[in-house]
C-alpha positions in Angstrom: -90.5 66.7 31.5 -90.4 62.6 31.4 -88.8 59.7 32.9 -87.1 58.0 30.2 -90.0 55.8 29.3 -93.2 58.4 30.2 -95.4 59.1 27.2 -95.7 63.0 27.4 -99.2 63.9 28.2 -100.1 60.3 29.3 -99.8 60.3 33.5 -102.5 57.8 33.3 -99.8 55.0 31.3 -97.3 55.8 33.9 -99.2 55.6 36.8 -100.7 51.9 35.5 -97.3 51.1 34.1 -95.7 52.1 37.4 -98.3 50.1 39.6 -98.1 47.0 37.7 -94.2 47.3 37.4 -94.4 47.5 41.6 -96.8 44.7 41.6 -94.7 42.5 39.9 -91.4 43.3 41.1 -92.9 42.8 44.9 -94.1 39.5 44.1 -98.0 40.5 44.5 -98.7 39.4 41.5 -97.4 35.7 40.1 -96.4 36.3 36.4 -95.0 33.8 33.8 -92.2 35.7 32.5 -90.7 34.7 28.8 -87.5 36.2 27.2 -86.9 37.0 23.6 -83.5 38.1 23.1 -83.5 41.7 25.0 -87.3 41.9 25.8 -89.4 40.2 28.6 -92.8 39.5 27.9 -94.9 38.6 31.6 -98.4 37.2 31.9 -100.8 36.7 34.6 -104.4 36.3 36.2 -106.2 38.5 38.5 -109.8 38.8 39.1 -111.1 36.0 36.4 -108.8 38.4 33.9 -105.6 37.6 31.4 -103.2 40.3 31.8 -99.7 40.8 30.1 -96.7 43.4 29.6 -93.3 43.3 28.2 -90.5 45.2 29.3 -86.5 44.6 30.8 -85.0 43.4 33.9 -82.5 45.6 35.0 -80.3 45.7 38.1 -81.7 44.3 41.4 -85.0 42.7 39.5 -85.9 46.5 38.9 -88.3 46.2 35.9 -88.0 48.8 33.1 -91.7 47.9 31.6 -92.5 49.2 27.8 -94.8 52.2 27.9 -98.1 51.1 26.4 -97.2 47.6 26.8 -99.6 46.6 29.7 -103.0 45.0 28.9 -105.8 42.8 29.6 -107.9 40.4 28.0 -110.9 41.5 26.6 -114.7 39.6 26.2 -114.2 39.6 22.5 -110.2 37.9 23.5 -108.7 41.3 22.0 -106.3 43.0 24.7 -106.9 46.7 25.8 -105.7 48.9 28.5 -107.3 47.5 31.4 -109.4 49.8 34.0 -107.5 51.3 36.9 -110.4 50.6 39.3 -110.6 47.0 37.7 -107.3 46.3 38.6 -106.8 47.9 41.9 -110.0 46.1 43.0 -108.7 42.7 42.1 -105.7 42.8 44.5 -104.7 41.1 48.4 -105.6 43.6 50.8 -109.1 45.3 52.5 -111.7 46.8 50.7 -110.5 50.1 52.3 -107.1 49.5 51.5 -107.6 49.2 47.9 -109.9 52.3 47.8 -107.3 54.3 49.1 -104.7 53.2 46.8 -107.4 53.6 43.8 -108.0 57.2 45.0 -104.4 58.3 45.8 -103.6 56.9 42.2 -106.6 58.8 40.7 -105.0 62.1 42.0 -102.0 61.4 40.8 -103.3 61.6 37.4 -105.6 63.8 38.1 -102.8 66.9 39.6 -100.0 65.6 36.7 -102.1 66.4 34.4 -103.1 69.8 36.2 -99.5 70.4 35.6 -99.4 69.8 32.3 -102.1 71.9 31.3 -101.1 74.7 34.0 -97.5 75.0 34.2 -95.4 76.5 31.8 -92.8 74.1 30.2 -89.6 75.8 30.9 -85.7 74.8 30.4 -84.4 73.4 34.0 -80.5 72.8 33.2 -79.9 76.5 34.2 -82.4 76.8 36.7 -80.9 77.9 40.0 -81.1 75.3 42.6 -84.0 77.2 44.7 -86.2 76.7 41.3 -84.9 73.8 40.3 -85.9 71.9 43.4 -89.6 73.0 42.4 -89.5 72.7 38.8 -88.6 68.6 39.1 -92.1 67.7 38.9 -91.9 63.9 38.0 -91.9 62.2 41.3 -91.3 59.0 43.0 -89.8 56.9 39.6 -91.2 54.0 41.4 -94.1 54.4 43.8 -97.5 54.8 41.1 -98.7 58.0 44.2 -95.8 59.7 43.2 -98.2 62.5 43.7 -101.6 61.7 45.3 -100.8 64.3 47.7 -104.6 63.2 49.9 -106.1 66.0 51.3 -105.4 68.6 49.0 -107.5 70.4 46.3 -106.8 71.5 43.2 -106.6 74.8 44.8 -104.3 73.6 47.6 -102.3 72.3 44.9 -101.8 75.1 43.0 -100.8 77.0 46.3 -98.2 75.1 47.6 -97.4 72.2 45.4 -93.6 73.1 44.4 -94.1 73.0 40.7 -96.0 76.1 40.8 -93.4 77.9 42.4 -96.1 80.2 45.0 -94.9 81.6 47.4 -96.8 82.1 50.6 -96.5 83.4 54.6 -96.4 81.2 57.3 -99.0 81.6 59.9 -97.9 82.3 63.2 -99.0 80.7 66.4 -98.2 81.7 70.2 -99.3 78.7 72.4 -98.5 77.9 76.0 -95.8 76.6 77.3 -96.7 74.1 79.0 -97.4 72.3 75.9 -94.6 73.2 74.3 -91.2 71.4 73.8 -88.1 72.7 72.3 -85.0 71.9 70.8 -82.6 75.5 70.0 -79.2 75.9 69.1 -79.0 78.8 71.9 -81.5 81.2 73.7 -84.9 81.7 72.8 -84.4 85.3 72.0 -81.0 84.9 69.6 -82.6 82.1 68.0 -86.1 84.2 67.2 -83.7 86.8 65.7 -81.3 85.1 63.6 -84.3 83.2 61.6 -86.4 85.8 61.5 -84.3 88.9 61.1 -84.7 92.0 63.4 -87.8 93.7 61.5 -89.8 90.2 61.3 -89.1 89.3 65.4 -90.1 93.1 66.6 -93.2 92.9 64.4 -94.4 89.4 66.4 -93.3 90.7 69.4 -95.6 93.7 68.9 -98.5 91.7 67.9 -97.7 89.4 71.2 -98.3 92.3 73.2 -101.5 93.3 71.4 -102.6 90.2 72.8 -101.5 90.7 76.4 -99.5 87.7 76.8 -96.0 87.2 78.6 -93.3 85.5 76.5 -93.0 83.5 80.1 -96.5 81.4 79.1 -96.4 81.5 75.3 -94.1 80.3 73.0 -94.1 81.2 69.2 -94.1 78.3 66.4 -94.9 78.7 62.6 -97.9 76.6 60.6 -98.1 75.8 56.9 -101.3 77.9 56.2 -102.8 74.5 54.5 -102.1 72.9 58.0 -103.5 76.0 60.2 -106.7 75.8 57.5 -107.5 72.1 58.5 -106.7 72.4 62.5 -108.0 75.4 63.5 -111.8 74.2 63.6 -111.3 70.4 64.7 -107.6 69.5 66.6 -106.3 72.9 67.3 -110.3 74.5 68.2 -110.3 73.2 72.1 -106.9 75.1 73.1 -108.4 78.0 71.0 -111.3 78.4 72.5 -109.5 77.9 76.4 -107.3 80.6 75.3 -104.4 78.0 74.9 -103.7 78.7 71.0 -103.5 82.4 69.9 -103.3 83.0 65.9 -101.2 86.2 64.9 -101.7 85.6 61.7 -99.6 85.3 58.7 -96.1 87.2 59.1 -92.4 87.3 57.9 -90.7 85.8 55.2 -92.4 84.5 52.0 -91.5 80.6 51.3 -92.4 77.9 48.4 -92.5 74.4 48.8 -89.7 72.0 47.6 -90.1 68.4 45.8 -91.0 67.3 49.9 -93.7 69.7 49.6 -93.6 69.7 53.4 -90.2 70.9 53.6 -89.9 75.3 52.0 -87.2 77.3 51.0 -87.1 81.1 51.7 -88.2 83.3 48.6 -86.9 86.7 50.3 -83.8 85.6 51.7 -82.3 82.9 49.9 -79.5 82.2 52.0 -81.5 81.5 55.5 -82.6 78.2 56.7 -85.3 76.1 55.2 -87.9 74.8 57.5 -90.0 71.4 57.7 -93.6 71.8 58.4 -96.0 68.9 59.3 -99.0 68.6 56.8 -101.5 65.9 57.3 -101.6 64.9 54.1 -100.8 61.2 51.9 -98.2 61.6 49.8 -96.5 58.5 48.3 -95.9 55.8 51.0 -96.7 57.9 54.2 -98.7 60.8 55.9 -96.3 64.1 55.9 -96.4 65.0 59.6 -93.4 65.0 61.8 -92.7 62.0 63.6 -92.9 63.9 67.1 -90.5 61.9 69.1 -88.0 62.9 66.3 -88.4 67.0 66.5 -85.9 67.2 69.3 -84.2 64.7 69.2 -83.1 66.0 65.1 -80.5 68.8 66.6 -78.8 65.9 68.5 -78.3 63.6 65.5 -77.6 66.4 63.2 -74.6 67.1 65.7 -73.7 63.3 65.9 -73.3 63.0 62.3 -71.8 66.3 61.4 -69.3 65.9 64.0 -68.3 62.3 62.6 -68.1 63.8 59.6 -65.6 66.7 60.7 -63.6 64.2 62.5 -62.5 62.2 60.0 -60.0 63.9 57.5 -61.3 61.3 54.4 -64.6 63.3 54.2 -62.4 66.3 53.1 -59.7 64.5 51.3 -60.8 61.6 50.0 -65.1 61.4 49.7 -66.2 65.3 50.1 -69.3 65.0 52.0 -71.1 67.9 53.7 -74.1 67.7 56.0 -77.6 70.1 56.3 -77.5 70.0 60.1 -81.3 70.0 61.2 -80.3 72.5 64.2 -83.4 73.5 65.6 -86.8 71.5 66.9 -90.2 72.9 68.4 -93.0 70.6 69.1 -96.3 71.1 70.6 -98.8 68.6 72.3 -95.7 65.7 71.1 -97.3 63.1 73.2 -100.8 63.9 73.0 -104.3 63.9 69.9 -102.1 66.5 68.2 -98.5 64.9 67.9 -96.7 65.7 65.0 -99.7 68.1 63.6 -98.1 71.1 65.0 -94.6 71.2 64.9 -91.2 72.9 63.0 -88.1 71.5 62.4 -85.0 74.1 60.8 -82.5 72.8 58.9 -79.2 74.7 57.1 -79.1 76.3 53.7 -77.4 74.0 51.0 -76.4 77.0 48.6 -74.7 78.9 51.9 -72.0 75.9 51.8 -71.1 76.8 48.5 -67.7 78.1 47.5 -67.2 80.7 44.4 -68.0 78.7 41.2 -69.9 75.8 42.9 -73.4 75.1 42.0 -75.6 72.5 43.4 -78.8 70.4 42.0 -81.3 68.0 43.8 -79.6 64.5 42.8 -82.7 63.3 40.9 -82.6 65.9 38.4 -80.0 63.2 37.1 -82.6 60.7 36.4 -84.4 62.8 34.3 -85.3 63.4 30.4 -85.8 67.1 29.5 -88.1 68.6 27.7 -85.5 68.4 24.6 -85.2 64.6 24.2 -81.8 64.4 26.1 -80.7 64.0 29.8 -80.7 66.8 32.0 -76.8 65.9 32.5 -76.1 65.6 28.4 -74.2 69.1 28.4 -71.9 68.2 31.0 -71.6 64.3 29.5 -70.8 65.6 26.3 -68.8 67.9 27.6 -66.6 65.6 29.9 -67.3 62.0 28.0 -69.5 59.7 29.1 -67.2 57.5 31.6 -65.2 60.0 33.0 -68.3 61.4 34.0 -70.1 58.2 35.2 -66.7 57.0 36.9 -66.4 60.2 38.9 -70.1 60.4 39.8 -70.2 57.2 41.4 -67.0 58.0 43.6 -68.3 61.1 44.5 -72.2 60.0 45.0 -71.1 56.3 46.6 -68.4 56.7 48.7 -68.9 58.9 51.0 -72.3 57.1 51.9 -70.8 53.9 51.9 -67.9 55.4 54.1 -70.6 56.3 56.7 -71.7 52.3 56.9 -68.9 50.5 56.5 -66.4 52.4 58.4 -68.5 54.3 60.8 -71.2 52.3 61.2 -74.4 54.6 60.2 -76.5 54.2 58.0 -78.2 56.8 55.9 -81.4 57.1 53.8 -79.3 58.2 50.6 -82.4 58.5 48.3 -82.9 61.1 45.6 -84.6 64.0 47.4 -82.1 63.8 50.2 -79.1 63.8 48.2 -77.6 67.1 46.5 -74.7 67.0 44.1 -72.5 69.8 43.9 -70.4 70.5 40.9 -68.6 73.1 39.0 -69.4 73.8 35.4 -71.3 70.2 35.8 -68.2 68.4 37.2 -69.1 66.8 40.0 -67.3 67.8 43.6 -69.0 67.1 46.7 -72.2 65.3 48.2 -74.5 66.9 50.3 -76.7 65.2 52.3 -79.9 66.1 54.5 -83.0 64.9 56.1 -81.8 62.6 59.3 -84.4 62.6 61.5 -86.6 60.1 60.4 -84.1 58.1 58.7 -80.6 56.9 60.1 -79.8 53.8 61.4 -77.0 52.2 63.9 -75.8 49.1 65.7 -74.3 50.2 69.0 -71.5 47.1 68.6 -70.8 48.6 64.9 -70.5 52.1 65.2 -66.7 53.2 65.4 -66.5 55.1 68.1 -70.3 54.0 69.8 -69.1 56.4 72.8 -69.9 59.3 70.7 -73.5 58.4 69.7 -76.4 60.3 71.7 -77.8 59.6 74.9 -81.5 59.0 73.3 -83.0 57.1 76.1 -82.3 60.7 77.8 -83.6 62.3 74.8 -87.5 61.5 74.6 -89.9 59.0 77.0 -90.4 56.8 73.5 -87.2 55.6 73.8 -87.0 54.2 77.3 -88.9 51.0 76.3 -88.3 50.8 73.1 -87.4 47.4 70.8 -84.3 47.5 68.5 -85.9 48.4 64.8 -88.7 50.8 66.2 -86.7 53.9 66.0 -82.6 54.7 65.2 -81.0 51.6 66.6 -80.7 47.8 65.6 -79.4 44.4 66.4 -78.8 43.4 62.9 -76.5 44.5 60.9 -78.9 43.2 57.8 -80.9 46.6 58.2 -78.3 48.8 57.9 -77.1 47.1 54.7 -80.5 47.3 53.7 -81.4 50.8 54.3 -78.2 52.0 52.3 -78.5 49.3 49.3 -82.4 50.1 49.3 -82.0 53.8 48.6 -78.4 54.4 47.3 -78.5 51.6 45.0 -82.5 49.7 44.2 -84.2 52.8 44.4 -81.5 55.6 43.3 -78.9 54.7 41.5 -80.5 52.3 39.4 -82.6 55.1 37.9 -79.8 56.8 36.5 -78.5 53.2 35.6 -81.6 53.5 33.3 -81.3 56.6 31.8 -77.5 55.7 30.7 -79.3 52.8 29.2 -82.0 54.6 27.9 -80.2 58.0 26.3 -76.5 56.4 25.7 -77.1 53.0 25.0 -74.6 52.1 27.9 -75.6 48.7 29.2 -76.8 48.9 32.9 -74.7 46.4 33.5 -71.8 48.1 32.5 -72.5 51.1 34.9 -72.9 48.4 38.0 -69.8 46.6 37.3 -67.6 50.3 37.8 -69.8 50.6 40.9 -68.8 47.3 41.8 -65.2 48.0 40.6 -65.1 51.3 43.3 -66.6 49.6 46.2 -63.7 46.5 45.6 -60.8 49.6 45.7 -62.5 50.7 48.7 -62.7 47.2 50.8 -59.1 46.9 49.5 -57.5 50.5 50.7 -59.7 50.2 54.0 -59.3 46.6 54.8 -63.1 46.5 55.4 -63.4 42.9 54.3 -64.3 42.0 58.3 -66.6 44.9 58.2 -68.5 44.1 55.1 -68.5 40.6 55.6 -70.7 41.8 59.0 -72.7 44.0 56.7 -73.1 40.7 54.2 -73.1 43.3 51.2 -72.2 40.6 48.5 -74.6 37.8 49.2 -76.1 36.9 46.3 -80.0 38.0 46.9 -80.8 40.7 49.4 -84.1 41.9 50.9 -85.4 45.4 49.7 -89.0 47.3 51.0 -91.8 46.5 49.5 -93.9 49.7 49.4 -96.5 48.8 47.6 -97.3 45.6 49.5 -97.6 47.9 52.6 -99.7 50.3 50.8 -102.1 46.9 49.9 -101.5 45.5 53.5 -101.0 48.4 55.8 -100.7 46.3 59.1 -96.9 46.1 59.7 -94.5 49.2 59.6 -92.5 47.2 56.5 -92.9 45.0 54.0 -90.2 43.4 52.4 -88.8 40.9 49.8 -85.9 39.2 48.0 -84.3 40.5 45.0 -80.8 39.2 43.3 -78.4 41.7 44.3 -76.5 43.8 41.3 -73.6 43.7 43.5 -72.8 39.8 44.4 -71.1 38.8 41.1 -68.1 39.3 39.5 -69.6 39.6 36.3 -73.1 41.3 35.7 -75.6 40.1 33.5 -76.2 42.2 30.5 -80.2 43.6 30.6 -81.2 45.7 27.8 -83.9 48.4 27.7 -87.2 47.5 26.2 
């Protein structure tokens, strides 16, 4: 099931049309750009080559490129589509860089179309959310290694990518203490028996003393298989063989993988937490294993923001917002060769907040096609009208994230994947969000009540010495606004934008001028002008990350660049799909 403007069967078109529509929007490549009516047509060198496209420019520069529409010069001065490899080679960067971009594109392809041919088409609106989150198989809209995924087989794939739905054991691990660091909501014990259940916990506890070890000199902590697999012979093989690291084997619940991949759901109990599990693998932007000073410190922050949340009576009333507290942490070897290979992180069960007649769907199902031509939403759109359902979507998706910055002074990493949208009968009633340990943001001088924020130079040794930017906290009040417009708005939002565009001819415009239209009620019933006039959310161009260029680059942490920012005007330019 597509993006609007995927070609089904074709992951090879999206991936190049996604690369080159990242290229050109993160000013890597220098195209002339020439504008007929709706359509943009773009042309450019690389490599001693003539290449050209044609697509739209839609909110925040976000380019909405024809499928099938990129090209290159031939010898015989026809145009065809040009070679991945031919590309990739031609652009900034090292040689290594650009071969690992080439191959973590290559296996995007190369597992899409595994999915195509191996997984059973089936209808997703009525999908319960467990399935749901596995059977949204598109990816990143934006990044072209939506699923590259490096390090994985087409066996390992097929075992715990999500859209296969498997469902496997984790393999448990007792290792000393004294390499251990932990992070529980209350004694060991209680803790091992609420997650696992009474039947599960005796069962380890029996194979622990098969094994002749006290629980005063081991601790217990769960590995993806994949991950146990790849460490247990290299990292993980020197504490084995000193008798450090003892393997008791698979054991409990069964789990499958979610769109994450690294974070599972529990098949047998469907209610109980999920659990995040480093793997060392390259998916997208990043290599999935925990970043370690954040394992412990997660509980903390969970508690921060869900207690901010609780104390303010407009998260009830006024912008329903519920978090997935990340209430547990176990780390081993956090500052050593294996940091952030061998680690857990538990976080609450979205479906247990639910009341009787609420459902709830991973937000990016929104941005998506199905399988029958029209939006995954089109029942509830037609069943509600278009606007009213747009108008209270945004309230309900916007506000209570833009609450958090502009009154309360955190900022969130509201992306797809970390947003859930609950509704009833497909209206919608309440955000969830989850996911904050790799991805808030705060300014001691802007947070509303900053007495109330942790203690983190208590929390972990990295924190003692560290600059403003490197981990939670900032000096300027630009990367707050940035992280929240980046993934609410550039990299969120604007996809749905697109499918409005795309499956109701509603101008994109249109849809950012009622955003635009909410966030003006918002500074007016708050009186936030001071606050967002800190934030500078309505200067006319803003910066935004530029993931590809780090992919290409790979020597800074970020990358970023200007784009004109949807939100600065008073009235938005009309941009038509291609």
């Amino acid at each position: 099931m597509p993006l609007p403007l995927d070609l089904k069967g074709r992951p090879d078109e999206r991936v190049l049309r996604q690369l080159v529509a990242a290229l050109l929007f993160e000013g890597i490549v220098e195209a002339s750009e020439q504008t007929d009516g709706d359509v943009t047509n773009f042309q450019w060198s690389l490599g001693g080559r003539q290449f050209r496209c044609r697509g739209a420019i839609g909110p925040f520069g976000r380019l909405r490129l024809a499928a099938g529409s990129v090209e290159m010069r031939d010898d015989a001065d026809g145009w065809g589509v040009p070679p991945l490899a031919h590309l990739v080679s031609a652009l900034p960067g090292s040689g290594p860089t650009r071969g690992k971009l080439l191959d973590e594109l290559t296996q995007t392809i190369a597992f899409s179309a595994w999915n195509e041919r191996r997984v059973p088409a089936r209808p997703r609106r009525a999908l319960p959310f467990s399935e749901l989150e596995g059977a949204l198989d598109e990816g990143h809209p934006y990044h072209p290694c939506y699923k590259a995924r490096t390090g994985f087989s087409v066996a390992d794939h097929a075992a715990y990518g999500p859209e296969t739905g498997e469902a496997f054991q984790l393999v448990w691990l007792l290792i000393a203490r004294k390499h251990l660091r932990q992070a529980l909501p209350c004694d060991e014990e209680a803790f091992w028996q609420a997650e696992l259940g009474e039947e599960i916990w005796s069962e380890l506890r029996s194979k622990r003393q098969q094994r002749g070890v006290s629980p005063d000199a081991f601790g217990l902590l769960p590995l993806h298989p994949w991950q146990w697999r790849e460490l247990r012979e290299t990292r993980l093989a020197g504490w084995i063989a000193a008798g450090e690291v003892l393997c008791l084997g698979p054991a409990g619940d069964r789990y499958t993988a979610t769109q994450s991949v690294r974070s599972l759901l529990n098949r047998d109990r469907p209610l109980a937490s999920s659990i995040k599990l480093p793997l060392n693998i390259v998916n997208t932007s990043s290599r999935r294993i925990l970043e370690p000073h954040s394992v412990c410190t997660a509980p903390v922050i969970s508690r921060w923001i869900a207690g901010m949340v609780a104390g303010d009576p407009a998260f009830c009333e006024r912008y329903p917002l519920t978090i997935l507290q990340e209430f547990a942490g176990i780390i081993a070897d956090g500052d050593g060769p294996l940091a952030g290979q061998v680690a857990a992180i538990w976080r609450e069960n979205a479906e247990a907040t639910l009341a009787p007649g609420e459902a709830v769907i991973p937000f990016n199902a929104l941005m998506m096609v199905e399988a029958d031509g029209r939006a995954f939403a089109d029942d509830w759109i037609r069943r509600f009208g278009l606007m009213p359902f747009i108008n209270r979507l945004i309230e309900v998706a916007v506000l209570p994230v833009w609450h958090l910055l502009v009154h309360h002074g955190l900022a969130v990493e509201a992306h797809g994947q970390n947003m859930l949208l609950v509704h009833r009968d497909g209206w919608p009633v309440r955000l969830i969000l989850r996911d904050f340990h790799e991805s808030i943001e705060f300014s001691p001088s802007f947070l509303r009540a900053p007495e109330k924020a942790p203690d983190f130079l208590s929390l972990h040794s990295a924190y003692l010495d560290a600059e403003p930017d490197q981990f939670y906290w900032t000096e300027n009040l630009d990367s707050l606004r940035e992280l929240v417009m980046d993934t609410l708005f550039v990299y969120n939002l604007s996809e749905i934008s697109h499918l409005l565009d795309h499956c109701y001819d509603l101008p994109e415009a249109l849809f950012w001028q009622r955003v635009q239209t909410v966030l003006a009620s918002y500074e007016g019933e708050h009186a936030a002008t001071e606050r967002l006039a800190q934030l500078s959310c309505d200067q006319p161009r803003i910066l935004t990350e530029s993931l590809m260029t780090r992919k290409l680059l790979a020597l800074k942490p970020e990358y970023h660049h200007e784009v004109a920012n949807a939100l600065a005007a008073r009235t938005l330019q009309r941009r038509r799909k291609p």
